[in-house]
DSSP file (Angstrom, degrees, kcal/mol; ACC not computed):
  #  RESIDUE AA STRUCTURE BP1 BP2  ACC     N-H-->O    O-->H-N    N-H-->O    O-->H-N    TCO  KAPPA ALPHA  PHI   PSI    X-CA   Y-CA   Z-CA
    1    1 A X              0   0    0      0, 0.0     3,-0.3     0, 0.0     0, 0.0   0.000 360.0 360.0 360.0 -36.4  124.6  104.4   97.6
    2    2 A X        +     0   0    0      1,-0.3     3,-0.1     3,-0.1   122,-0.0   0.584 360.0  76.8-100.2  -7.2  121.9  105.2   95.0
    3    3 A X  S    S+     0   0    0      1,-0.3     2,-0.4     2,-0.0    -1,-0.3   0.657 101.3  37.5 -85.9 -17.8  123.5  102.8   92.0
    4    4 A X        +     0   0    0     -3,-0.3    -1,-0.3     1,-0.0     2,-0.3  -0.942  62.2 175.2-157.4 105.3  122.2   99.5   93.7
    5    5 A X     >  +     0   0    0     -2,-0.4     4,-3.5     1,-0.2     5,-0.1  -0.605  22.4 149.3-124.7  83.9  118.8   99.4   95.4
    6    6 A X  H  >  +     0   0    0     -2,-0.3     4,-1.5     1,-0.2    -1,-0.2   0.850  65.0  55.8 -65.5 -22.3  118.9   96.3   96.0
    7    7 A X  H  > S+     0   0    0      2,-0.2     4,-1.9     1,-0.2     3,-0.3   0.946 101.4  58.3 -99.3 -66.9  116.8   96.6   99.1
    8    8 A X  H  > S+     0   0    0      1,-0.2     4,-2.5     2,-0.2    -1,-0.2   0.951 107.6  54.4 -27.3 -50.5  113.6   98.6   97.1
    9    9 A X  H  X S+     0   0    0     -4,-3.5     4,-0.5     2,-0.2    -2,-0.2   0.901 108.6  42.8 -60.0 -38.5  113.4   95.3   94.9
   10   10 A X  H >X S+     0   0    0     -4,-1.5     4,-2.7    -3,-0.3     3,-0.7   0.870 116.4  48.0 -73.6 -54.7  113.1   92.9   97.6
   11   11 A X  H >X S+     0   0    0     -4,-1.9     3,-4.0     1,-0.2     4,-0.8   0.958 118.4  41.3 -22.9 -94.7  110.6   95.1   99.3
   12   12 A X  H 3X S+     0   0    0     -4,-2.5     4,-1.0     1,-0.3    -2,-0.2   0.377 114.8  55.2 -34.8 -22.7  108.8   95.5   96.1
   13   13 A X  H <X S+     0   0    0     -3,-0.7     4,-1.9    -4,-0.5    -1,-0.3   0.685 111.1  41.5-126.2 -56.7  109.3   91.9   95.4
   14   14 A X  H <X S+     0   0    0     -3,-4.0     4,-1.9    -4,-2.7    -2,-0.2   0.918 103.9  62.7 -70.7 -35.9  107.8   90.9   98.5
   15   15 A X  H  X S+     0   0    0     -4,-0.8     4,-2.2     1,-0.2     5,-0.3   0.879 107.1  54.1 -37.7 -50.1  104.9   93.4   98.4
   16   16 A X  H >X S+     0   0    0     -4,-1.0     4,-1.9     1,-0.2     3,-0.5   0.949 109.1  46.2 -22.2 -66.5  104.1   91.2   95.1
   17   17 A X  H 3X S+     0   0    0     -4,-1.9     4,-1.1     1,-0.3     3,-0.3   0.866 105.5  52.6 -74.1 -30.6  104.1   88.3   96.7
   18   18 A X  H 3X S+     0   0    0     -4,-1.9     4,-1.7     1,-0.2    -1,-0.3   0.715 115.0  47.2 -45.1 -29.7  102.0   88.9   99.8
   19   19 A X  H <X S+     0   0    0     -4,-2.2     4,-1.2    -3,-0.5    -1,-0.2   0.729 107.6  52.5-103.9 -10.8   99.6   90.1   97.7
   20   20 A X  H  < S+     0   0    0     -4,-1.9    -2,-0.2    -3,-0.3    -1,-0.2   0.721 113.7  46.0 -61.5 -37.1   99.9   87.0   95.3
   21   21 A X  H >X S+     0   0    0     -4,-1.1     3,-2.6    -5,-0.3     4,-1.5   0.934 103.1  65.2 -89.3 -54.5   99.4   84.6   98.5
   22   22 A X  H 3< S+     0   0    0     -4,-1.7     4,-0.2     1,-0.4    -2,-0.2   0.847 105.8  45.7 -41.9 -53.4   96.4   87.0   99.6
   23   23 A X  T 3X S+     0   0    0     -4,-1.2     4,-0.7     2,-0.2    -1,-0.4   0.381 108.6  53.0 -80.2  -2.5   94.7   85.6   96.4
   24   24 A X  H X> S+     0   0    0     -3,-2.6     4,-1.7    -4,-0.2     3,-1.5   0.939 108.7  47.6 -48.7 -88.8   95.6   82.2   96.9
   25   25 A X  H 3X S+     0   0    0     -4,-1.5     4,-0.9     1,-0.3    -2,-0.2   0.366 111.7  52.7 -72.3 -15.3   94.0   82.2  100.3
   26   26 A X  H 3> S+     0   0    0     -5,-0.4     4,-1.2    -4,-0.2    -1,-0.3   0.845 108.1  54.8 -85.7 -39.8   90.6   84.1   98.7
   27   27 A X  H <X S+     0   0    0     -3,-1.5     4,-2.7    -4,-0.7    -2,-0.3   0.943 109.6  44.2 -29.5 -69.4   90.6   81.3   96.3
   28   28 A X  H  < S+     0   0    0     -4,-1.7    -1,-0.2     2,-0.2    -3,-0.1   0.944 108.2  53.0 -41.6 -59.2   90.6   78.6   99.1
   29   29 A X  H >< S+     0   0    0     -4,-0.9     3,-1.9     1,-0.2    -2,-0.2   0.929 110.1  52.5 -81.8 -47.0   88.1   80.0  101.4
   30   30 A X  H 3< S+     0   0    0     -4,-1.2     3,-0.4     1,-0.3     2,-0.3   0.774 115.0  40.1  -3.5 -72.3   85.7   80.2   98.3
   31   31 A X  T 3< S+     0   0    0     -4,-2.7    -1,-0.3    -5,-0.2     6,-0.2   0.042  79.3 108.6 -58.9  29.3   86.2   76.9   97.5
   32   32 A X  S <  S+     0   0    0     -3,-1.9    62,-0.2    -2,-0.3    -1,-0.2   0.993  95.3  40.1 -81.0 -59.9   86.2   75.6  101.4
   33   33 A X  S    S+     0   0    0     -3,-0.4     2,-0.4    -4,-0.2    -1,-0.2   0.643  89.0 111.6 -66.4  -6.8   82.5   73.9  100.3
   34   34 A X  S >  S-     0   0    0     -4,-0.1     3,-0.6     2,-0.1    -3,-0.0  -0.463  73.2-127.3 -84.8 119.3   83.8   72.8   96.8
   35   35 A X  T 3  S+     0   0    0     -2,-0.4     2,-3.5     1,-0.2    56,-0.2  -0.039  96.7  10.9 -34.7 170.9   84.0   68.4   96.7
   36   36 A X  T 3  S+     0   0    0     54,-3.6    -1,-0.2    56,-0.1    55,-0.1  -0.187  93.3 133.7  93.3 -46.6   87.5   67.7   95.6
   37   37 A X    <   -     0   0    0     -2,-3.5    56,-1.9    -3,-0.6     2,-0.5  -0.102  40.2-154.3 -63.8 125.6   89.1   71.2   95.9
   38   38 A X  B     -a   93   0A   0     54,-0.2     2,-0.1    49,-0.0    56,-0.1  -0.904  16.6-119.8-118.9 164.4   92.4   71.1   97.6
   39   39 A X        -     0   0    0     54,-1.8    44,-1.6    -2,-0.5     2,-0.4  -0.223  37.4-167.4 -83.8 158.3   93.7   74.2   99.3
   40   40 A X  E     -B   82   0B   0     42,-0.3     2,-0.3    -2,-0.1    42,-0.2  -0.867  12.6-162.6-131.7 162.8   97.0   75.8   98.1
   41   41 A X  E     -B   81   0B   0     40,-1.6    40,-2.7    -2,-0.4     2,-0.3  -0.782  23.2-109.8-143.5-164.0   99.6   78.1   98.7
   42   42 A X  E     -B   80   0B   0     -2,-0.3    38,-0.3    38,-0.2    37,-0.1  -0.787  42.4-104.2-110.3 142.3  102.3   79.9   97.6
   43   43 A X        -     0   0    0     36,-1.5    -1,-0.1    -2,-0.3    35,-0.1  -0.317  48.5 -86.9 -78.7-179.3  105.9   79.1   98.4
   44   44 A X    >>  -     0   0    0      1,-0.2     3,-5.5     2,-0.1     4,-4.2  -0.038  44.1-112.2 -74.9 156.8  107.7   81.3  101.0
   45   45 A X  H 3> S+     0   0    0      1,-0.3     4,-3.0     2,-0.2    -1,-0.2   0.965 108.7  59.5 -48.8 -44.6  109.2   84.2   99.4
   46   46 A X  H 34 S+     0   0    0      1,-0.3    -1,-0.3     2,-0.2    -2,-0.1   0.443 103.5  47.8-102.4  26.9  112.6   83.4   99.8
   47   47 A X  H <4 S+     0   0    0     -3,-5.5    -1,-0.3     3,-0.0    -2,-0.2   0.628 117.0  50.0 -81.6 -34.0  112.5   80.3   97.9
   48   48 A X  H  < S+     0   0    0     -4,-4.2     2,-0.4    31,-0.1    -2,-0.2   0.699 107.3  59.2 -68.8 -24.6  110.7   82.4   95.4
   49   49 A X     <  +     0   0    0     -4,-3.0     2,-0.4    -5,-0.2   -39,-0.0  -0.865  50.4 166.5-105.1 141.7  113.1   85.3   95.2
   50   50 A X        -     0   0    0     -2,-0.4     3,-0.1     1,-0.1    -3,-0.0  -0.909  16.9-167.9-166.0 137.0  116.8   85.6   94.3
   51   51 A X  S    S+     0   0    0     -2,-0.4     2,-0.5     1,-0.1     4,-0.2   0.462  86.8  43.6-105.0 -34.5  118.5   88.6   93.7
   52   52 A X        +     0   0    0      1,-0.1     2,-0.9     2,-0.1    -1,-0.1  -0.445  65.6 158.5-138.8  93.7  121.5   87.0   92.3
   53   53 A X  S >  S-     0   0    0     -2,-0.5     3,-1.9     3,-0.2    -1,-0.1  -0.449  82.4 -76.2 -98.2  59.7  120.7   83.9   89.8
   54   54 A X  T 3  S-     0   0    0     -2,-0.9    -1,-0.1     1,-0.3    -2,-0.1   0.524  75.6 -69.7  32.2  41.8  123.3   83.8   88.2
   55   55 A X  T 3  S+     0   0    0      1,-0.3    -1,-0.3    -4,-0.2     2,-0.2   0.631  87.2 160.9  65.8  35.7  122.6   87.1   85.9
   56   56 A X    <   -     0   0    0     -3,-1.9    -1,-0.3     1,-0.1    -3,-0.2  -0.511  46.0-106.3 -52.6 136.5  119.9   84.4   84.4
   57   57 A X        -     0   0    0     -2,-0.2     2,-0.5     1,-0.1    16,-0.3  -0.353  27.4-139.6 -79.2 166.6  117.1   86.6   82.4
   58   58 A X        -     0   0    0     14,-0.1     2,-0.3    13,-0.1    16,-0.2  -0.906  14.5-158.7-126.0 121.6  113.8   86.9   84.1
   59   59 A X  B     -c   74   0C   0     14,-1.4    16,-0.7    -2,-0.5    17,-0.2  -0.881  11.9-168.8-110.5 153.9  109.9   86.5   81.8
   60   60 A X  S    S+     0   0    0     -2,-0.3     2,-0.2    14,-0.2    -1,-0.1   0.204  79.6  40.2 -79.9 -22.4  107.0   87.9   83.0
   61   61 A X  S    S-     0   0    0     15,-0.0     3,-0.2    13,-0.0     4,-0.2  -0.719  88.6-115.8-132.5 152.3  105.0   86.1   80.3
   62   62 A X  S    S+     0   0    0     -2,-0.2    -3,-0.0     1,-0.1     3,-0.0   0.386 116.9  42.5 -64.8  -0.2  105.6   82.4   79.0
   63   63 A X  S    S+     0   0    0      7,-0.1     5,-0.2     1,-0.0    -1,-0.1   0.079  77.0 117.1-136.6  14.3  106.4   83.6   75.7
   64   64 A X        +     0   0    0     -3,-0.2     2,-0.3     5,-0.2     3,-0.1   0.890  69.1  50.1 -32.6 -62.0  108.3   86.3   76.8
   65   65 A X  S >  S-     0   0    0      4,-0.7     3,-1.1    -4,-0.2     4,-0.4  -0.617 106.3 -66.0 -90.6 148.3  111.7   85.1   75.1
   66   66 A X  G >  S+     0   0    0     -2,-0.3     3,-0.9     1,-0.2    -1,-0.1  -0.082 120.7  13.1 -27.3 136.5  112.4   83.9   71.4
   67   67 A X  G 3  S-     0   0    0      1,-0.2    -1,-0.2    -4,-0.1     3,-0.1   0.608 112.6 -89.8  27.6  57.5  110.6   81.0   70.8
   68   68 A X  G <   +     0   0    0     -3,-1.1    -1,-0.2     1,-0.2     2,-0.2   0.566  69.0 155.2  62.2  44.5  108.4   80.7   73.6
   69   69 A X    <   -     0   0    0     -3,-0.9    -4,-0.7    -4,-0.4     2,-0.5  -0.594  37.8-139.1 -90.8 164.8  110.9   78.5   76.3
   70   70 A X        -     0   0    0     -2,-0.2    -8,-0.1    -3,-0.1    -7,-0.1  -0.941  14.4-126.2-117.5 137.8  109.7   79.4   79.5
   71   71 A X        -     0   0    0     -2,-0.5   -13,-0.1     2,-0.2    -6,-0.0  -0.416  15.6-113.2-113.5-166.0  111.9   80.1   82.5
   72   72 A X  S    S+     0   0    0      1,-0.1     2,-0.5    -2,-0.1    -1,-0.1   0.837  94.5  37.9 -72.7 -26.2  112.4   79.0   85.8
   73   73 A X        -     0   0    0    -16,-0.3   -14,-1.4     5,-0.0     2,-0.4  -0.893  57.8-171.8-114.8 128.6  111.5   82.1   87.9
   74   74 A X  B     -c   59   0C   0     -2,-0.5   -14,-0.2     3,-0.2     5,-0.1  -0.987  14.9-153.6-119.7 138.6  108.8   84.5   87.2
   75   75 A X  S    S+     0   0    0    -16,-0.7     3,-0.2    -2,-0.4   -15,-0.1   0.708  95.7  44.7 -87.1 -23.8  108.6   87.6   89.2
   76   76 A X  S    S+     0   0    0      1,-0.2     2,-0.3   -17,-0.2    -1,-0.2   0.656 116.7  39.3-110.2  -6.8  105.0   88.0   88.7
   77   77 A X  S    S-     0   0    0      3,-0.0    -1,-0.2     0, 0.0    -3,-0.2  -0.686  75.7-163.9-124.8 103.6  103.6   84.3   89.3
   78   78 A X        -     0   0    0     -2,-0.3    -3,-0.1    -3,-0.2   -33,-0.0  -0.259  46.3 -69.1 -82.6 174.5  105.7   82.6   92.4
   79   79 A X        -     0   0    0     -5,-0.1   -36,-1.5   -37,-0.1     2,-0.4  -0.105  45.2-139.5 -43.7 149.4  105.3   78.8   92.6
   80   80 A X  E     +B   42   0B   0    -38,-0.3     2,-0.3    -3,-0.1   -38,-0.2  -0.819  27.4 173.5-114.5 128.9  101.9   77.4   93.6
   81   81 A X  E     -B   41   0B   0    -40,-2.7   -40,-1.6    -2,-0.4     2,-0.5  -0.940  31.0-112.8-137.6 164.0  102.2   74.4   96.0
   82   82 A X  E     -B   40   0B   0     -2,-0.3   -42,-0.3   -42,-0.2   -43,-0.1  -0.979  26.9-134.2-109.3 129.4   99.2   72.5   97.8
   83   83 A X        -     0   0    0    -44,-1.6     2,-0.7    -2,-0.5   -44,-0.1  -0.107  17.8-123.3 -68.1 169.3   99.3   72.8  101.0
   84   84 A X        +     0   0    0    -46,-0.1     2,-0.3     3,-0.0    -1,-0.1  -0.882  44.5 142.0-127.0 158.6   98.8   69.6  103.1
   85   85 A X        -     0   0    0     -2,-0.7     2,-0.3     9,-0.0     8,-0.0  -0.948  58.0 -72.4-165.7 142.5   96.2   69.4  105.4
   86   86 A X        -     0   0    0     -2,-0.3     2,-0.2     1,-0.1     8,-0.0  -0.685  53.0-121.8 -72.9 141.0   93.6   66.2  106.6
   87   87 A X        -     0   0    0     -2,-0.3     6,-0.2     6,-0.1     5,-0.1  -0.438  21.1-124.0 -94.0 112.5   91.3   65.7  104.0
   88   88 A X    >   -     0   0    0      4,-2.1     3,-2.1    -2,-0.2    -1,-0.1  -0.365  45.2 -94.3 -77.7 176.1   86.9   66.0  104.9
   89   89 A X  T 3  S+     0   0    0      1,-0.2    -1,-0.1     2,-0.1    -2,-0.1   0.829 125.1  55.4 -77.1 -19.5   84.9   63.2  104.1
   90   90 A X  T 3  S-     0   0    0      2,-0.1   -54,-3.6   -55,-0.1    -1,-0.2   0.180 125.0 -96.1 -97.8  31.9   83.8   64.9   99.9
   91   91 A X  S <  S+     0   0    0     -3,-2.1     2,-0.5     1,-0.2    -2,-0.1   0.508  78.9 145.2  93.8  -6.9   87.6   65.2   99.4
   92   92 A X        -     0   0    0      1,-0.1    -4,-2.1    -5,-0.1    -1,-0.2  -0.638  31.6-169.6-110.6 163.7   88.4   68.8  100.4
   93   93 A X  B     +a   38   0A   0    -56,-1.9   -54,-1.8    -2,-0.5     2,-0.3  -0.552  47.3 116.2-123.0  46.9   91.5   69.9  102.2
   94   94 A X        -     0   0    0     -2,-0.2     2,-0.4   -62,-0.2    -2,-0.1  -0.974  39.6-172.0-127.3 126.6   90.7   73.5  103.1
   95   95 A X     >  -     0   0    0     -2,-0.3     4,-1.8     1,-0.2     5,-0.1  -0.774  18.1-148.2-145.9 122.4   90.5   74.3  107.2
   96   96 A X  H >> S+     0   0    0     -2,-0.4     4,-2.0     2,-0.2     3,-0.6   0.976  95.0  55.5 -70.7 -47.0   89.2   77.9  107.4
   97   97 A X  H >> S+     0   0    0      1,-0.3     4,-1.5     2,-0.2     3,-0.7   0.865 103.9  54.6 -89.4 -34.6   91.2   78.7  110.7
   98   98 A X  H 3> S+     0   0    0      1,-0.3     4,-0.9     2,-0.2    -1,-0.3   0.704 111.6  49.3 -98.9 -18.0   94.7   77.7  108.8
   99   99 A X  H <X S+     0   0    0     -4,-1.8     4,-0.7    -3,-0.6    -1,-0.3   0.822 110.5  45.8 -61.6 -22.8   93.7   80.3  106.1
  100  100 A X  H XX S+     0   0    0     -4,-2.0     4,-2.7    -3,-0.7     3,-1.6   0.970 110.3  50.4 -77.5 -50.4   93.0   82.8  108.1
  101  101 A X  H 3< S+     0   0    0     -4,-1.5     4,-0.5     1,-0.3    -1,-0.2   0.880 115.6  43.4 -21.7 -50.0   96.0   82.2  110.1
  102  102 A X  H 3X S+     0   0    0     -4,-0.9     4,-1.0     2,-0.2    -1,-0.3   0.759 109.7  68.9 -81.1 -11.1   98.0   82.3  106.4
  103  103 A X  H XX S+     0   0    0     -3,-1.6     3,-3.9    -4,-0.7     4,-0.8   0.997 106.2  34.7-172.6 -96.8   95.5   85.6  105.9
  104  104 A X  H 3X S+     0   0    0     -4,-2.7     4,-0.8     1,-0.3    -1,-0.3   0.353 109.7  55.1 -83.8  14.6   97.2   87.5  108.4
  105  105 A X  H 3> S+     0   0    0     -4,-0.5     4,-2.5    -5,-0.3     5,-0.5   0.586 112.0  56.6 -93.1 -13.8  101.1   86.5  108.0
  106  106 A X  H <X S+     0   0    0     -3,-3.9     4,-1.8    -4,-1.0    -2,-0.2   0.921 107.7  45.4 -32.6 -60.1  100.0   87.7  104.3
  107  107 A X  H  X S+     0   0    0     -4,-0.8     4,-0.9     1,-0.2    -3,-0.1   0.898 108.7  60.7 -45.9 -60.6   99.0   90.9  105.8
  108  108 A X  H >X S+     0   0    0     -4,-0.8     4,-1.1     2,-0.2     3,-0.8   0.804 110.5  32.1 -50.2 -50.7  102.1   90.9  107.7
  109  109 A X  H >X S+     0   0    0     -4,-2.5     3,-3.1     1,-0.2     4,-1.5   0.980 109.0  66.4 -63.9 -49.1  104.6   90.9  105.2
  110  110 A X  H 3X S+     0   0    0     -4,-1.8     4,-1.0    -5,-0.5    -2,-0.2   0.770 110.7  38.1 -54.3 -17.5  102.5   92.8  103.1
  111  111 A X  H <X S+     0   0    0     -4,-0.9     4,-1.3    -3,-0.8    -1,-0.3   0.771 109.4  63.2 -77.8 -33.4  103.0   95.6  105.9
  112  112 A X  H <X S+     0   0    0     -3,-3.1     4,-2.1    -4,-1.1     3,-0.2   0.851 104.2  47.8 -71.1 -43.9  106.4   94.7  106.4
  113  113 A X  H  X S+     0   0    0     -4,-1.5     4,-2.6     1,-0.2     5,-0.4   0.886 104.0  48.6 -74.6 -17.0  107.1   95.7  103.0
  114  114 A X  H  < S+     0   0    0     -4,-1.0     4,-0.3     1,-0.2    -1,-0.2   0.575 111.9  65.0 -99.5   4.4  105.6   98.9  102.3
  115  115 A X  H  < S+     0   0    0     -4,-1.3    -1,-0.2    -3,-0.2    -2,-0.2   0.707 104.4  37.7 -35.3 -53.0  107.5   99.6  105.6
  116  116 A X  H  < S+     0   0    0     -4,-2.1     4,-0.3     2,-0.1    -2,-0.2   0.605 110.8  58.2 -93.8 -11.0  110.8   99.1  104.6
  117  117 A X  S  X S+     0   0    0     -4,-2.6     4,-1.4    -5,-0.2     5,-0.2   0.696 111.5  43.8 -87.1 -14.0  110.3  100.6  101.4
  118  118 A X  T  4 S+     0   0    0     -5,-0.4    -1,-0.2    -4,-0.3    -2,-0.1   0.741 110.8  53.3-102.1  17.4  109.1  104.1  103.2
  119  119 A X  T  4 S+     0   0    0     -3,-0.2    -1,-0.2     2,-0.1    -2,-0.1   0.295 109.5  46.3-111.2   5.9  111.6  104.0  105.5
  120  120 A X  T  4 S+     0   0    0     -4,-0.3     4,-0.3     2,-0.1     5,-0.2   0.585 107.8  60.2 -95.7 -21.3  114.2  103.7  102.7
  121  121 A X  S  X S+     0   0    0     -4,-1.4     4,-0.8     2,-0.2    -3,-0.1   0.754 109.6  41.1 -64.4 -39.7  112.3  106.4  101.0
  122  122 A X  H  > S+     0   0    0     -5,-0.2     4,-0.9     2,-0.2    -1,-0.2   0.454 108.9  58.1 -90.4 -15.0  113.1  108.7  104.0
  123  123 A X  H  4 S+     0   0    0      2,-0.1    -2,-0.2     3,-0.1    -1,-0.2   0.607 110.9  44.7 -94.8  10.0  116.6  107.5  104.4
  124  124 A X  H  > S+     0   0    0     -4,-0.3     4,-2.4     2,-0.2     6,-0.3   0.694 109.1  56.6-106.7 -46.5  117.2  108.6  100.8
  125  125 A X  H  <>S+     0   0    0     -4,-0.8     5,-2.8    -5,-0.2     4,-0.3   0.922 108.4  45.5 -50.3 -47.6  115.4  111.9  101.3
  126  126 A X  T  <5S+     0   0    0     -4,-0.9     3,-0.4     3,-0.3    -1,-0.2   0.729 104.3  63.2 -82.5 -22.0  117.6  112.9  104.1
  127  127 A X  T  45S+     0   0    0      1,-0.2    -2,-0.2     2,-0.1    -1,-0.2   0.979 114.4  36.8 -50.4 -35.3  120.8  111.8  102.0
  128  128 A X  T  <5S-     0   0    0     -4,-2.4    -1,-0.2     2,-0.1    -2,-0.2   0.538 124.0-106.4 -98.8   8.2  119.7  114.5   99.6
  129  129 A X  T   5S+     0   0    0     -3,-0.4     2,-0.3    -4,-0.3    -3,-0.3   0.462  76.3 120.9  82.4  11.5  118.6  116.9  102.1
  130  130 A X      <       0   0    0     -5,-2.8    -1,-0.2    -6,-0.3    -2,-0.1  -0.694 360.0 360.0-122.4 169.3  115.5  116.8  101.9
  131  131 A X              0   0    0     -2,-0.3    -5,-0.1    -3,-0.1    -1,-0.1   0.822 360.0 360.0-109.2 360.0  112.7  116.0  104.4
């Protein structure tokens, strides 16, 4: 039971990302007056995450591995995408009510995770006895 917690990472994993998208989506509405600016997001977690990639190694950094190749998944920056949206007449593509909207399904995982990791915390506590 305790040798593979796969289910902690994913949690953890997601916590990341919600809070990764959160900063997206402060980015945007800061730049809702900015000419040009279009708004972005993150992709959904569970393009962004894979547990089992075919034991591929994982950077944190771009220069992580010998001689600086970079690889396809990073745990700590998921992909960046623009979202698409009509466009205001000085070119920007950021709609306050569909960030706030992305705002609080942010929230939402972000609740969701530290949910399932403390209720995996408590089912591991009562494996060992304790409460």
């Amino acid at each position: 039971m305790f040798e593979k917690m796969d289910i902690l990472t994913k949690a953890v994993g997601l916590a990341k990302h919600a809070a990764a998208r959160q900063s997206v989506i402060a980015q945007n509405v800061a730049n809702a007056d900015t000419p040009g600016y279009r708004a972005k997001d993150l992709a959904s977690f569970a393009d962004t995450f894979h547990m089992d990639d075919g034991g591929a190694m994982r950077t944190t950094r771009a220069r992580h591995m010998i001689g600086g190749t970079t690889a396809a998944h990073s745990d700590t920056e998921p992909r960046t995408v623009y979202r698409a949206g009509a466009m205001s007449p000085n070119g920007n593509s950021v709609a306050l009510e569909t960030e706030m909207m992305a705002a609080a399904e942010a929230k939402s995982d972000h609740h969701l995770a530290l949910t399932v990791y403390k209720t995996s915390l408590g089912i591991m506590r009562s494996a060992l006895g304790r409460r």
